[in-house]
C-alpha positions in Angstrom: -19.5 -21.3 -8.3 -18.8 -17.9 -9.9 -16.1 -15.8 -8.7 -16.0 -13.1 -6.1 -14.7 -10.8 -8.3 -15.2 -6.6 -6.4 -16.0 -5.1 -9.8 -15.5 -7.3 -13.1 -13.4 -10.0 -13.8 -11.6 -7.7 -16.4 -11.1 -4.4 -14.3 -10.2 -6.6 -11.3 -7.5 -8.8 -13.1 -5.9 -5.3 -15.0 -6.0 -3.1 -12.0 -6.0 -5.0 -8.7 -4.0 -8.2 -9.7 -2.0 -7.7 -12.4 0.4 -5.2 -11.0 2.2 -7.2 -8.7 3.0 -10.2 -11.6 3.4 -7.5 -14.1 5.9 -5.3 -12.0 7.8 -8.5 -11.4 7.6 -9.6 -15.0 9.4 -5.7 -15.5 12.2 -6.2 -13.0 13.3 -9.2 -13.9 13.6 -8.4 -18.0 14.8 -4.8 -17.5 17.2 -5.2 -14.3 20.2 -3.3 -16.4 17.5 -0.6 -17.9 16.4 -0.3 -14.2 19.5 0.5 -12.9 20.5 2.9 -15.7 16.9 4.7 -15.3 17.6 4.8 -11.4 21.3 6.6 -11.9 20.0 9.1 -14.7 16.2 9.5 -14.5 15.9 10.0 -10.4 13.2 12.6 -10.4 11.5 10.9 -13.1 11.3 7.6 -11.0 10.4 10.1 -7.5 7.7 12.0 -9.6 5.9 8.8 -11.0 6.5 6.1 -8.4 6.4 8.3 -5.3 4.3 11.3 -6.3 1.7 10.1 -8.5 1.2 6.3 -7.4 2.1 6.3 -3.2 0.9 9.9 -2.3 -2.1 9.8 -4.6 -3.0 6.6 -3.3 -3.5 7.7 0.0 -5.7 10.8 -1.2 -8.1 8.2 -3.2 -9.5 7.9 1.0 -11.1 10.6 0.5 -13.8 9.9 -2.2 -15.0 7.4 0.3 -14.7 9.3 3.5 -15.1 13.1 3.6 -16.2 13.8 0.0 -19.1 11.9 0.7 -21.7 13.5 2.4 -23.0 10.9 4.1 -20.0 9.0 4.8 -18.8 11.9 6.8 -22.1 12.3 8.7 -22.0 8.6 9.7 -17.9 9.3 10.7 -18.1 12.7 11.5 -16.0 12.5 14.7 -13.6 10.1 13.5 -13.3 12.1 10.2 -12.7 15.4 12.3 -11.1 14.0 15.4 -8.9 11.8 14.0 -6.1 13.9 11.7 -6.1 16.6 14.6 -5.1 13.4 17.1 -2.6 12.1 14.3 -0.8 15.7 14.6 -1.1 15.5 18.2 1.1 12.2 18.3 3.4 13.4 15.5 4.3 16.4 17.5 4.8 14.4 20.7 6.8 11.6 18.4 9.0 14.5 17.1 9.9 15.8 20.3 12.1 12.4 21.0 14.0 13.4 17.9 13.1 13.0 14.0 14.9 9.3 14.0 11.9 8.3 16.9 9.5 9.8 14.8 10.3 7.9 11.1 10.9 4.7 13.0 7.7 5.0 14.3 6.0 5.9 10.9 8.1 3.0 9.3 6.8 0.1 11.4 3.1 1.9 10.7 3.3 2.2 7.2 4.5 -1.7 7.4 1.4 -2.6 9.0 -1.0 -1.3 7.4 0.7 -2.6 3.9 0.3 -5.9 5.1 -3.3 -5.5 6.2 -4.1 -4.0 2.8 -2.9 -7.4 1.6 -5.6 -9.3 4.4 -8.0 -7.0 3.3 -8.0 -7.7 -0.1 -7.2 -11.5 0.5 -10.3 -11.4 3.1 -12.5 -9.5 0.0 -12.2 -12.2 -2.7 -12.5 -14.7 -0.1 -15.5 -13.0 1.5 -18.0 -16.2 -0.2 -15.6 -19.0 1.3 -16.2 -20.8 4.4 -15.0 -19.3 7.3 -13.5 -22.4 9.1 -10.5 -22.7 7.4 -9.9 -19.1 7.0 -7.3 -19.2 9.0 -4.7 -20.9 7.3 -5.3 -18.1 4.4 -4.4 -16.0 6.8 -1.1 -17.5 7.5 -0.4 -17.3 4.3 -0.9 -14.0 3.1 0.8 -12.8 6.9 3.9 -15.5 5.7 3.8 -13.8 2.8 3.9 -10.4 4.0 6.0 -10.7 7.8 9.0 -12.7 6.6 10.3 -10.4 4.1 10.5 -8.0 6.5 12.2 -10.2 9.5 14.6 -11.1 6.7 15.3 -7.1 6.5 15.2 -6.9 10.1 17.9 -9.9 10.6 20.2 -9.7 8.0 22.6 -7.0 7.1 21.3 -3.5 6.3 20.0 -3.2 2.5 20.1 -0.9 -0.2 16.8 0.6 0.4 14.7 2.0 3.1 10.8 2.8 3.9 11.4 6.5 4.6 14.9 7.0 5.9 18.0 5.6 6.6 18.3 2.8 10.1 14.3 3.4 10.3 14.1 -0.5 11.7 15.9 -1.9 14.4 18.9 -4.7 12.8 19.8 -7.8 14.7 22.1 -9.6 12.2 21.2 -13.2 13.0 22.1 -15.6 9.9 20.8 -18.8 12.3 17.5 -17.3 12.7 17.1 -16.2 8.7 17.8 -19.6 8.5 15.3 -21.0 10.4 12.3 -18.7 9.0 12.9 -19.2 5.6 12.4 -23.1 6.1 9.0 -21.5 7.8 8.2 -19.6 5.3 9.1 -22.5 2.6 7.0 -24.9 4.5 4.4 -22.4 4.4 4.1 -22.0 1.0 4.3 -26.1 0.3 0.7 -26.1 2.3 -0.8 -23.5 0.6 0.4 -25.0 -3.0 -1.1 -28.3 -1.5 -3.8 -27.2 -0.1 -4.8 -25.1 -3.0 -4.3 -28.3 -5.4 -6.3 -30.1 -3.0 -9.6 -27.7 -2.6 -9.6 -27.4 -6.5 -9.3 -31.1 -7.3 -12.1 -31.8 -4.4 -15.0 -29.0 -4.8 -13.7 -28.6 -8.9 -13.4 -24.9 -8.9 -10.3 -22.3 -8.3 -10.5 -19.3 -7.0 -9.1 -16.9 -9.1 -8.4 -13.2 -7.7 -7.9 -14.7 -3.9 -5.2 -16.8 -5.2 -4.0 -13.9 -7.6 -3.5 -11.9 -4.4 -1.9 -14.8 -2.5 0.4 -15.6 -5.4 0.8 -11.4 -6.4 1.7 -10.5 -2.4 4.0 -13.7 -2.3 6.2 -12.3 -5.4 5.9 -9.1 -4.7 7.1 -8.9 -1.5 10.0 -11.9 -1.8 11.5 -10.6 -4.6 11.5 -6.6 -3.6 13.0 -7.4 0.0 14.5 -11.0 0.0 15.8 -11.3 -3.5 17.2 -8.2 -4.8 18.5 -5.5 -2.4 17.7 -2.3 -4.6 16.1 0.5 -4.2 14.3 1.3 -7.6 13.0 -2.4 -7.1 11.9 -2.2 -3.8 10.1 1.0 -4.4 8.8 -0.8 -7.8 7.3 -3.3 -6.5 6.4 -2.2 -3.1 4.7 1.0 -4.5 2.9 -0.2 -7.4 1.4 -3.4 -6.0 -0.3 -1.4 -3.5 -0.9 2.2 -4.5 -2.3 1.4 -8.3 -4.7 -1.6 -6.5 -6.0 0.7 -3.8 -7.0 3.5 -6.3 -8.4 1.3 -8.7 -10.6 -0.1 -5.6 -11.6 3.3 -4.4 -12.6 4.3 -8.2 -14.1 0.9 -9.3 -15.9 0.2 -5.8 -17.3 3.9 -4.7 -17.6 5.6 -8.1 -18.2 3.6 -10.8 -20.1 0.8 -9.2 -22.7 2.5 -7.9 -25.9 4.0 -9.3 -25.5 7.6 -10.0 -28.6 8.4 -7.9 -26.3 7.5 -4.9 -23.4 9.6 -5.8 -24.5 12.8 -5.7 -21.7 15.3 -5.8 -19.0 12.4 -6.7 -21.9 12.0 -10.1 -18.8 14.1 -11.7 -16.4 11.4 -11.4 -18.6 8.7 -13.2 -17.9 7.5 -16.4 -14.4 7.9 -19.0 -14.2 12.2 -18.6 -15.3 11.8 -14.7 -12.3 9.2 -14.2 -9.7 11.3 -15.9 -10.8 13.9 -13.0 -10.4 11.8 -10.2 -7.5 11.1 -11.6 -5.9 14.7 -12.2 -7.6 15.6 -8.3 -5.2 12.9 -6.9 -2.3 13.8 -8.8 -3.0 17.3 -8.0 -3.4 16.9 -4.0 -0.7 14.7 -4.2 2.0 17.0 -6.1 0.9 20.1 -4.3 1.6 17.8 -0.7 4.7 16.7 -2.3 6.0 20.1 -3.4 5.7 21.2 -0.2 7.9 18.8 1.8 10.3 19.3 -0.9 10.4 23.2 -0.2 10.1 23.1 3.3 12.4 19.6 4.6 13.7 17.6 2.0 15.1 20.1 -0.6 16.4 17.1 -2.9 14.0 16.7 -6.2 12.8 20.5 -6.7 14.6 24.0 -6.6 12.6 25.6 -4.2 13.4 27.8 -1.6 17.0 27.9 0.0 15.3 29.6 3.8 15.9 26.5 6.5 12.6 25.5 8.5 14.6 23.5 10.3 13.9 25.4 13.6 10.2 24.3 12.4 10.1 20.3 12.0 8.5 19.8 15.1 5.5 21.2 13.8 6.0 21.2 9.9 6.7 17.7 9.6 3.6 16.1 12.0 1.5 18.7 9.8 2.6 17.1 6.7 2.2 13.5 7.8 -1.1 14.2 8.6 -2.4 12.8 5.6 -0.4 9.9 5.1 -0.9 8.9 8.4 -4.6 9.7 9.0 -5.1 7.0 5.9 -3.0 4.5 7.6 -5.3 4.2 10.4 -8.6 5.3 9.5 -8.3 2.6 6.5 -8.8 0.0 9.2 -12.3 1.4 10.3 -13.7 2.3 6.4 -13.6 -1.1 5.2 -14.4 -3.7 8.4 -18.2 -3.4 7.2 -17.9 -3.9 3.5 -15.5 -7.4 3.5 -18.3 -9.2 3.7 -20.9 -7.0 1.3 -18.8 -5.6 -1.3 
C-alpha cells in the first residue's frame, strides 16, 4: 500500500511534518539561547514568528479562494458576504468591551487550530477505512483539547493567545488530575493500536502518524510542559503557519498543470515561489504595520495620535482577515479530504 502523501513524500515530510519535531528538537537544545533571544531580540522573534509565519499564513487563503477566478465564481457570495459579516460581528463583539471581543477571538482561533490538525490528520488518512476513523479522531482532538483544559484549569501561564485573561481559569488541581490519566490512557491505545494495525496489515502509515505524533508534541510541550511564551509562540506558530503555507503552495500552485492556473501560472516553479512568498510577507507586514500604528504601538515607531476613540471600528476592520480565514477554512477544504 503506498502512502497518502498530498504532494511528495519529500516536500510533505520537510514542510508539513517536520516542523513540529524539529521546533521541539530546537526548544529543548536551545532553552537558555531561547530565553536570552526572547529578553534581547523581541522584535526579531515578533517580526519572524508573528509577522512572516502567523499573519502570512492566513493570507496563503487567498491563492485558493479569491485569486482564483474560478474559485471565486463557484464562492462568490461566501467570498464577498463573508468578511463584511465577520466586521459586522467584530463591531457588535467590540461594543461589550475589547476584553469580550479577544476572548471571543481566543476560543476561535483555538478551534480552528485544532481542526487544522483534523484536517490534515483526515487528509493522510483519506485512503483508510472509515469505520474506525473515529478513534483517530480522539486522538488527534486528545491531543489537541487537553492542553488547553490544562491552561484553562491550572494557574494562569506565562503566555497568552492574543491578550492577557483571554480564557476563562477555574483552578482545579483534582480535575488536571483526572484528564491527564485521560489523556495518558489515550495515548497508550493509539501506541497500541498503531503497533497493532502495523503488525496485522504489515504497513505504517507514515505522514498520518507524523501528524498524530507532531500535534501530540507540539501541543504538550508548548502548553503543558513549559510555561513560556517564546515556546509557546514557537511551537504553536510554526507547527501550523509554515504547514498551511506549504499546503496552499504545494497543493494549488505547484501541483497543478499550468493550463489550470491561469493567472496564479506566475507563481509556478523556483522564481514564481519566491513571489508567493514576498506577496505574503508583503500583505502580511503592511497588515501588521498597521495595527502597530494604529492600536498596539509596541514593535514600530509609528505615529504617537491615539485612535483609541476608534477601536470599535479600527480593530473589527483589522481582524477581518484573520478572522474571515478562520471560518471560511472550514468550507474550502470539506470537498478536497477525500480527492486531494
Amino acid at each position: 500500500m503506498q502512502q497518502p502523501w498530498i504532494h511528495k513524500a519529500k516536500t510533505d515530510s520537510i514542510f508539513i511534518l517536520s516542523p513540529s519535531f524539529l521546533v521541539v528538537s530546537v526548544v529543548f537544545l536551545f532553552q537558555k539561547q531561547l530565553q536570552q533571544i526572547e529578553t534581547k531580540y523581541s522584535f526579531y522573534t515578533w517580526l519572524f514568528l508573528i509577522v512572516f509565519i502567523d499573519v502570512a499564513h492566513v493570507y496563503a487563503t487567498l491563492f485558493k479562494t479569491y485569486f482564483v477566478a474560478s474559485e471565486f465564481q463557484k464562492k462568490k457570495k461566501l467570498l464577498i458576504g463573508l468578511p463584511i459579516v465577520c466586521f459586522l460581528i467584530g463591531i457588535v463583539l467590540f461594543s461589550f468591551g475589547s476584553k469580550v471581543f479577544w476572548s471571543v477571538m481566543a476560543y476561535i482561533a483555538v478551534f480552528h487550530f485544532i481542526r487544522q490538525q483534523y484536517g490534515f490528520m483526515r487528509l493522510y488518512a483519506r485512503n483508510e477505512s472509515k469505520k474506525w476513523a473515529w478513534i483517530d479522531n480522539v486522538i488527534i482532538y486528545t491531543a489537541t483539547i487537553y492542553p488547553m483544559l490544562y491552561w484553562f484549569l491550572s494557574s494562569p501561564r506565562e503566555f497568552n493567545w492574543f491578550v492577557e485573561n483571554e480564557f476563562l481559569h477555574f483552578e482545579n488541581p483534582l480535575l488536571i488530575m483526572a484528564l491527564s490519566w485521560i489523556y495518558g490512557c489515550v495515548l497508550l491505545l493509539y501506541i497500541i493500536r498503531t503497533c497493532y494495525l502495523a503488525i496485522k496489515y504489515h504497513h505504517f502509515n507514515i505522514p498520518k502518524n507524523a501528524i498524530l505524533l507532531g500535534t501530540i508534541l507540539s501541543w504538550f510541550f508548548g502548553i503543558v510542559y513549559f510555561n513560556n511564551d517564546l515556546i509557546f509562540t514557537l511551537l504553536n506558530v510554526v507547527s501550523h503557519g509554515i504547514p498551511y503555507i506549504a499546503l496552499i503552495y504545494l497543493n494549488e500552485i505547484d501541483k497543478k498543470p499550468s493550463k489550470e492556473l491561469h493567472s496564479l501560472y506566475y507563481f509556478k516553479h523556483f522564481k514564481g515561489l519566491l513571489l508567493f512568498l514576498f506577496v505574503l510577507l508583503l500583505i502580511a507586514f503592511s497588515e501588521e504595520y498597521l495595527w502597530e500604528i494604529l492600536v498596539w504601538k509596541e514593535q514600530l515607531s509609528g505615529t504617537t495620535e491615539d485612535f483609541s476613540n476608534w477601536y470599535f471600528l479600527i480593530v473589527p476592520l483589522l481582524t477581518v482577515p484573520q478572522f474571515t480565514h478562520y471560518l471560511l477554512d472550514g468550507f474550502i477544504w470539506k470537498k478536497n479530504k477525500s480527492t486531494t
